[in-house]
C-alpha positions in Angstrom: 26.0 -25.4 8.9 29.3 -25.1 9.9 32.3 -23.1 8.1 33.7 -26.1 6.4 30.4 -26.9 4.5 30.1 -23.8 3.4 33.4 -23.9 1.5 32.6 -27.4 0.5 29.6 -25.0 -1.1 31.5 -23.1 -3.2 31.5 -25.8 -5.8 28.5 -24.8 -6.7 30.4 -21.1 -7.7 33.0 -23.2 -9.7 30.8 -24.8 -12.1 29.5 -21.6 -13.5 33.0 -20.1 -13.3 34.1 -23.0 -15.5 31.1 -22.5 -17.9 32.1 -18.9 -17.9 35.6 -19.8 -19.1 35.2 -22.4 -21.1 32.2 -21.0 -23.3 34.4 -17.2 -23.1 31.3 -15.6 -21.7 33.6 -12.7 -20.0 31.4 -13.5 -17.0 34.5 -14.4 -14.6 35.6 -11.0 -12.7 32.1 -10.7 -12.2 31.2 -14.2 -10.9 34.1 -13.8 -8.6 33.6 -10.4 -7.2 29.8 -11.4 -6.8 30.9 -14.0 -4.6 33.5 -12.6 -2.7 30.9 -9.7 -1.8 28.0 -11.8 -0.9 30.3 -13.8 1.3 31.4 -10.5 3.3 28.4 -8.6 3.0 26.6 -11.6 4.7 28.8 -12.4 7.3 29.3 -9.0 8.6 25.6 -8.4 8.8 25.5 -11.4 10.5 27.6 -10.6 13.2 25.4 -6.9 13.1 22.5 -8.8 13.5 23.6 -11.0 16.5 24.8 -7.4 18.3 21.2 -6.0 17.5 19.2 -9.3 18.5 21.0 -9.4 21.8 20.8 -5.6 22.4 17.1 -5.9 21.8 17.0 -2.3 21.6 14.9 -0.3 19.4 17.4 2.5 18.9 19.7 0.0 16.9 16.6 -1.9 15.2 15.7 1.5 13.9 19.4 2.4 12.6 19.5 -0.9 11.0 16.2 -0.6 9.1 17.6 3.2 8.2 20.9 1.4 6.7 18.9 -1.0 4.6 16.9 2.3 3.3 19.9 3.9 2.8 21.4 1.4 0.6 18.2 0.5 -1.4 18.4 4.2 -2.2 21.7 4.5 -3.7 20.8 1.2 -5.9 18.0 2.2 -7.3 18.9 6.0 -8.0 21.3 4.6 -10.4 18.5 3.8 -12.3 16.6 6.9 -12.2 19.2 9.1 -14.3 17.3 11.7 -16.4 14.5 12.5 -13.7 15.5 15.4 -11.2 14.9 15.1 -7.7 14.7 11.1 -8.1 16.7 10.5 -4.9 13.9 12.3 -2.5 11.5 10.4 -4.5 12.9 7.1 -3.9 13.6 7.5 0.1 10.4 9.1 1.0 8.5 5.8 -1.4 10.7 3.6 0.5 9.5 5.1 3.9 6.2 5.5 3.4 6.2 1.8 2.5 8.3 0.6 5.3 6.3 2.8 8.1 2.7 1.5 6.7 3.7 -1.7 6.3 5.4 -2.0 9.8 2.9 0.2 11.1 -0.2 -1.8 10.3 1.5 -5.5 11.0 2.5 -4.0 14.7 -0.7 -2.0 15.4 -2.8 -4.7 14.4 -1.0 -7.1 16.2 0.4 -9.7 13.6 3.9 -9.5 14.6 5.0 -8.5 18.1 7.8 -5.4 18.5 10.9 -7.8 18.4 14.4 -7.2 16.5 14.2 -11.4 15.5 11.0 -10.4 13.7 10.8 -6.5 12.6 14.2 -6.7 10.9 14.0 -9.5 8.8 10.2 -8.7 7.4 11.7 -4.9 6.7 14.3 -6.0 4.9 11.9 -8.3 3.1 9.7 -4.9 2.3 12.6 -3.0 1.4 14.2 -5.2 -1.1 11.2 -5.9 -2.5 10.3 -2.3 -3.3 13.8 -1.6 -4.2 13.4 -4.2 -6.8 9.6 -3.2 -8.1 11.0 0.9 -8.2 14.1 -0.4 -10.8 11.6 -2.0 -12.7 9.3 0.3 -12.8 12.1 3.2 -13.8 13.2 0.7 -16.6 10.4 0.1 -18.0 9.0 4.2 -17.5 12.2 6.0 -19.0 11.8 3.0 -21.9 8.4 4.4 -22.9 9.0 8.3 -22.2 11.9 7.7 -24.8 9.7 5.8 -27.1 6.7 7.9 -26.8 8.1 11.7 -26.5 6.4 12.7 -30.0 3.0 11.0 -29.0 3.6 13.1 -25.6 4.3 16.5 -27.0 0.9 15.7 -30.1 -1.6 15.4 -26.6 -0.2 18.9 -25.4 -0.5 20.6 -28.4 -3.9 19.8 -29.0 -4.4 21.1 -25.1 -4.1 17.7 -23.2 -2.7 18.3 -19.9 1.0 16.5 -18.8 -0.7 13.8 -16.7 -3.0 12.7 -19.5 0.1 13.0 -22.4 2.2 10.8 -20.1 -0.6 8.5 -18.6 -0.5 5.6 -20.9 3.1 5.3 -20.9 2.9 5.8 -17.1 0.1 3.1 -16.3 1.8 0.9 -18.9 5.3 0.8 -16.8 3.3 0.1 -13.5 1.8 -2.5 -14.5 5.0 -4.1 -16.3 6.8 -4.0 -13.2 3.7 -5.5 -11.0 3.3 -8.4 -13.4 6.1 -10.5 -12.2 4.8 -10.5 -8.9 1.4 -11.1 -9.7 2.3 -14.1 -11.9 4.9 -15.3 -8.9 2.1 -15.8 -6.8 -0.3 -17.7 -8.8 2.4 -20.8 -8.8 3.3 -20.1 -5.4 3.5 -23.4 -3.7 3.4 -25.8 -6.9 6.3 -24.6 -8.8 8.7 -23.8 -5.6 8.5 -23.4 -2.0 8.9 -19.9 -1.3 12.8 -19.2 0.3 11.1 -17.5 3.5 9.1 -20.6 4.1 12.1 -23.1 2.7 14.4 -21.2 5.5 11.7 -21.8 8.6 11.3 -25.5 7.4 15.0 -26.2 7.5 15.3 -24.3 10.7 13.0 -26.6 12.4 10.0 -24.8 12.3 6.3 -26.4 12.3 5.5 -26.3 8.4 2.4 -24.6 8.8 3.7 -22.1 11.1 6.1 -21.4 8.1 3.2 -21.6 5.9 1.4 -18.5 8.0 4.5 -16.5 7.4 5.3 -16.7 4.2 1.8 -15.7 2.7 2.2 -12.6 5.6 5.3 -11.8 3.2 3.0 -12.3 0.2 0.5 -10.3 0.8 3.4 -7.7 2.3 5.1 -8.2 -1.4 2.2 -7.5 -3.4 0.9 -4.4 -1.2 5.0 -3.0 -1.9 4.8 -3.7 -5.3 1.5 -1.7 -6.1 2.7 1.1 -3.5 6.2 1.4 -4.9 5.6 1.3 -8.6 2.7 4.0 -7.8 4.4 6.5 -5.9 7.7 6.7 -7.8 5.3 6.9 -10.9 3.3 9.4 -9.7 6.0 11.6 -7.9 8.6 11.7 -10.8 6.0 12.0 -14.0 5.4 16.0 -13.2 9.1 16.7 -13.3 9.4 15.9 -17.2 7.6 18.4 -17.9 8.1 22.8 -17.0 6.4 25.0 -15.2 4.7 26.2 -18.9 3.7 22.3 -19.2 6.3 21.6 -21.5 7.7 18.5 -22.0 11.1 18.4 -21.7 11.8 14.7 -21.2 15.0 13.2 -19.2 17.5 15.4 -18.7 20.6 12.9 -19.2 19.0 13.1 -23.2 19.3 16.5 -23.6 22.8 16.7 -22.1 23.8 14.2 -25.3 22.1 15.5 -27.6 24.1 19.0 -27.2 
């Protein structure tokens, strides 16, 4: 694809911008500036990626996997307001996932130590547990606020934090697992998946893109389950004190004063 079809492309920005307008959906600014950063964003990392690939060395391959960290970080803290200590959580979940992941495909010999293949499948497992963790904190700060007095009746009658906050825990886990669950059951029949859509179009043998796309499936649901476990698991304890109180997010308590 050359530059020209790709502006040739943007046609495909204007017709939602026009809906936007004409239906006054205040979407516009946004649409734009979506665009405008997608367009930069990729074709700088682009050019990033062609210095890496022809580097071929692992010192850069490691600093770019740290930026994608790094940014997937800063993204999904947004969405962890009210839990202290939420950034730590959200880096060491993103490099646990990253290192086992990587570890066991490379150890075991699935994918062979190049930048062509190591960077793409991380960013794969990163953005996928970026995107499982800010489920998971929506749908887990959603049912702290919901459930608080159910919460605080299970300690008074004695019940420890973990089993006050349990149902409400398990509950956001396995809301934020469910679309990827259900994603894979039509796999295949409803769409082709974009890894394997992108191999296809590049020329590769179908079922060689085939192969790799369930790799990334079975990756995707192994960073799903990990993700939504550990943030779940690592940021529970600090709602409550050192007395096993509950004392709930923090940004609540800051409006309610």
């Amino acid at each position: 694809m050359t530059f020209i079809e790709l502006m040739t492309s943007l046609i495909f920005v204007a017709i939602p911008l026009g809906l936007a307008l004409f239906l006054k959906l205040g979407l516009e600014r946004d649409i734009l500036v979506a665009t405008v950063r997608s367009i930069v964003q990729l074709l700088i990392i682009g050019y990033i990626l062609t210095f890496v690939f022809e580097s071929d060395s692992p010192v850069f391959m490691l600093l770019m996997i740290l930026l994608m960290i790094g940014a997937a970080t800063q993204n999904i803290i947004k969405k962890g307001d009210g839990i202290p200590g939420i950034t730590w959580m959200i880096l060491l979940t993103l490099v646990t996932v990253e290192t086992l992941t990587m570890g066991l495909m490379l150890g075991l010999g699935i994918i062979p130590f190049e930048p062509e293949k190591v960077i793409p499948i991380s960013g794969m497992v990163i953005g996928n547990c970026m995107v499982l963790s800010l489920l998971f904190l929506n749908k887990f700060k959603d049912e702290v606020e919901r459930s608080d007095e159910v919460i605080e009746l299970i300690l008074s009658f004695g019940g420890t934090p973990k089993a006050a906050i349990e149902r409400s825990l398990k509950s956001a886990i396995r809301t934020s697992m469910i679309p990827t669950v259900e994603a894979q059951k039509t796999m295949g029949l409803v769409q082709l998946p974009g890894m394997m859509s992108g191999l296809i179009i590049g020329g590769a043998d179908p079922m060689e893109a085939v192969l790799y796309q369930l790799l990334i499936l079975f990756l995707i649901l192994t960073t799903a389950s990990i993700s939504a476990v550990m943030v779940g698991y690592l940021a529970y304890p600090r709602l409550f004190n050192q007395k096993l109180q509950f004392v709930g997010l923090t940004y609540r308590k800051g409006k309610t004063t």
